[in-house]
Steps between C-alpha positions, in 0.01 A plus 500: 500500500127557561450766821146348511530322812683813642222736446207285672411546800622251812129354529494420149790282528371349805136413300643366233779265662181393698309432208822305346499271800124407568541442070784269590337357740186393291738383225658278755148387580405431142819301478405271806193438307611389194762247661175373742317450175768354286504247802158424523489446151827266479316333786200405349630420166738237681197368674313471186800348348551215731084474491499439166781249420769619250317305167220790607677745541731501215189435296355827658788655421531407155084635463631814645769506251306424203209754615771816541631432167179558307460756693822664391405411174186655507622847662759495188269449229287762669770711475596472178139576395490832651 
């Protein structure tokens, strides 16, 4: 076993757990975040959703499609150019 955390010194410890913790804390922050935004956005898209009518939106959606596949099939002939 590694005697690292033997040989440093009390305060050392005590820094880094309280680094650890104010990093856990951001994370947990960060996390909060995300799920607010993933909300927002599930939010809005239901809005625009029942705005549009589902004839709209599943044409949208089918635009959307269409446009990510070229896309795709651009970044793969680009690809095999290189």
């Amino acid at each position: 076993m590694d005697n690292t955390f033997y040989k440093m010194k009390e305060s050392k410890l005590i820094e880094l757990k309280n680094k650890v913790d104010a990093l856990t804390g951001v994370v947990r922050n960060l996390i909060h975040e995300v799920h607010s935004c993933i909300s927002m956005s599930e939010g809005t898209l239901t809005a625009l959703q029942l705005h549009l009518g589902k004839e709209e939106w599943e044409k949208i959606v089918e635009e959307l499609k269409d446009k990510e596949k070229r896309l795709k099939d651009v970044e793969q002939s680009m690809e095999k150019g290189s």
